[in-house]
C-alpha angles and dihedrals in degrees: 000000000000117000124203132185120234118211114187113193126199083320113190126185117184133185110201112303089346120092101208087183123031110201099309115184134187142114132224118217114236104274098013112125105214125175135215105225128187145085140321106285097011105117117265107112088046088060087051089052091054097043087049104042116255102092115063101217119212099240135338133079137257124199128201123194086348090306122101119258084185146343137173095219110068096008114252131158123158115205113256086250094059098051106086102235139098128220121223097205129200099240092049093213090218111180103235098198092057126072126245093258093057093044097057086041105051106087078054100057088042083056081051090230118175103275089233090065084050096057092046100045092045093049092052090046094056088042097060091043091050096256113110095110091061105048095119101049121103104265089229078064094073145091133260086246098046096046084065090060099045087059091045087055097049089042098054091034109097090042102256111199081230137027112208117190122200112209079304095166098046092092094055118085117257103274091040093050082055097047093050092051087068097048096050089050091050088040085054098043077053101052096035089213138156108259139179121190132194121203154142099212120091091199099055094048084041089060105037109026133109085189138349140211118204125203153199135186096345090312138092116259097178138346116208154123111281092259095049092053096043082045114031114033122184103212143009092269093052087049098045097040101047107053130330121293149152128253111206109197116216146125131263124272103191087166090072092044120123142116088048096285120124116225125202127175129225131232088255092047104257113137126219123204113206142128139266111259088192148309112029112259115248119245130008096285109079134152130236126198129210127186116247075234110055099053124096136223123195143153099221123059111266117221105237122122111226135028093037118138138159120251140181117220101246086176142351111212115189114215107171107245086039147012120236124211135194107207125183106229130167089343097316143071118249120192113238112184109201135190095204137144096206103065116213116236125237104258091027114147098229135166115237118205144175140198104251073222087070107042112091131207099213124217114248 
C-alpha cells in the first residue's frame, strides 16, 4: 500500500466572521499515524475536512505525498476525489441493504476495476478486519462493532496513500471502543499507512498515536509523542486536558538551582524540585504540574533527596483499577491515584514524594 507524507502549512478555515482554525502547522511522516486531540469546537475536524477535501480553507496550504492539495498562493485546490486518501466517519455510513461484501467493494467497482481484482482485494480486506467469515450477511444485520469494521475495510480497500478517521470509535460502548483501539493500532502497524485521527478522548490518542496535536480554540497547544505530551505538558490547558494532574502554584528559586532541575517555592515554604518543559515562565510566580500518578504515599520516610513532604489522608475513594486519595499537604489538597494492595486509612500520617522527572515547570 502506497504511503504518503501530509504537510499542512499556517492553515486558516473561516465561516463567515468565525475563524474555526487560526494558522495551524504540522506535518505528519509517511506512515506515521498522528491525532488531533482536543475538545469539542476547537478546531480539529475542521482541520480533517481540509486536509481531505471537502472544506475549502481561507489561506494556507496543505501537501499531500510532497504536491499541493491546496494552497492560497498560488491557488491551488484539488477536488476530495483526486487526493488519494479515504475518510472512516463517525457515523460509518454503512449502506444496509447491501452485504458486507458490497459494501467493502463498492469504491472499487465506481473506479470500474476487473471484478476479479475486486474479489481478491475484498477478500483480503475482510480478512485483515476479522470478517471474512461474514462477507455474504446483510450489513443492517451487524453489530455496532462490526459495522466499524466493515467502514475500516471499504476505506482502506482501494489502497489510499492516507487514511484520515473522523471520531470513528465514539458510537461503540465503552469496552468495545477499548478493544477496537487495539485493533486499529495493530491494523495500522499492518498497513503501514499515513493516518490522522481526530478525537476527544486521551485515552484513545494515548493508545493508537505516533504522535498527537493537541489543540484549543482553532490553534496548537502542543505537539508530542504520547508520552511528551502526558509527561511533559507545555502549559496549564495541556496538563489539565490530557490526564489529571495538579498544578502547585510558587515562585523561582534559582538560588537553589543546580543539576538541571528547576526549584520553586510555595506559599507555605515547601520546595519542589522539577524541569523546564520549555520556554522559561515570565516573572517569579510560575506554576509546576505533577500527575495524580506519579506521585507516592508512604508511612515511612522514603530516601530520596529531594520532593518529600509530610501529608495527612482527607479521603480515600476506591475505583476499581486504583485507589484515589485526597491528602492535605503544605495548606491544599493535592489528588494522589494509587494502584496499591495496602490501602491507606483516612487520618493516616503519610510522606508524599515525586520524582523531580515528573514535575513540570509550565510555560505562562
Amino acid at each position: 500500500m502506497a504511503r504518503a507524507s501530509i504537510e499542512v502549512r499556517d492553515l486558516v478555515v473561516r465561516y463567515g466572521g468565525v475563524v474555526a482554525v487560526r494558522g495551524v502547522t504540522f506535518t505528519v511522516g509517511a506512515g506515521e499515524h498522528l491525532t488531533l486531540l482536543g475538545p469539542s469546537g476547537c478546531g480539529k475536524t475542521t482541520t480533517l475536512r481540509a486536509i481531505a477535501g471537502l472544506e475549502k480553507p481561507a489561506s494556507g496550504e496543505i501537501r499531500i505525498g510532497g504536491a499541493p492539495v491546496f494552497s492560497s498562493s498560488p491557488a491551488v485546490n484539488v477536488p476530495a476525489e483526486r487526493r488519494g486518501l479515504s475518510m472512516v466517519f463517525q457515523s460509518y455510513a454503512i449502506w444496509p441493504h447491501m452485504s458486507v461484501f458490497d459494501n467493502v467493494a463498492y469504491g472499487l467497482r465506481v473506479r470500474k476495476r476487473p471484478e476479479a481484482e475486486v474479489t481478491a482485494r475484498v477478500r483480503e480486506a475482510l480478512d485483515l478486519v476479522q470478517l471474512s467469515e461474514l462477507g455474504a450477511r446483510s450489513a443492517s444485520k451487524l453489530s455496532g462493532g462490526q459495522q466499524q469494521r466493515v467502514a475500516l475495510a471499504r476505506a482502506f480497500v482501494f489502497s489510499p496513500s492516507v487514511l484520515l478517521f473522523d471520531e470513528p470509535l465514539s458510537n461503540l460502548d465503552a469496552k468495545l471502543r477499548a478493544e477496537m483501539r487495539v485493533e486499529l493500532k495493530e491494523l495500522q502497524r499492518r498497513l503501514d499507512i499515513t493516518s490522522v485521527y481526530v478525537t476527544h478522548d486521551l485515552e484513545e490518542a494515548l493508545a493508537i498515536s505516533d504522535r498527537i496535536v493537541v489543540m484549543r480554540d482553532g490553534a496548537i497547544e502542543q505537539i508530542g509523542s504520547p508520552g511528551e505530551i502526558y509527561d511533559r505538558p507545555r502549559n496549564t490547558f495541556v496538563a489539565d486536558f490530557v490526564g489529571s494532574a495538579n498544578l502547585i502554584r510558587g515562585r523561582r528559586r534559582a538560588d537553589l538551582e543546580r543539576d538541571g532541575l528547576v526549584v520553586i517555592q510555595t506559599q507555605g515554604g515547601a520546595l519542589v524540585h522539577g524541569t523546564a518543559s520549555g520556554g522559561r515562565p515570565q516573572g517569579d510566580d510560575t506554576l509546576m504540574a505533577v500527575r495524580t500518578v506519579r506521585l507516592r504515599l508512604e508511612r515511612a520516610r522514603p530516601a530520596t533527596q529531594v520532593n518529600v513532604w509530610p501529608a495527612r489522608i482527607r479521603r480515600r475513594v476506591f475505583q476499581g483499577d486504583f485507589t484515589q486519595y485526597h491528602v492535605d499537604w503544605d495548606g491544599r489538597v493535592l489528588v494522589v491515584r494509587l494502584a496499591t494492595a495496602e490501602p491507606l486509612v483516612e487520618g493516616d500520617e503519610v510522606f508524599v514524594s515525586a520524582d523531580p522527572r515528573y514535575c513540570v515547570l509550565l510555560e505562562e
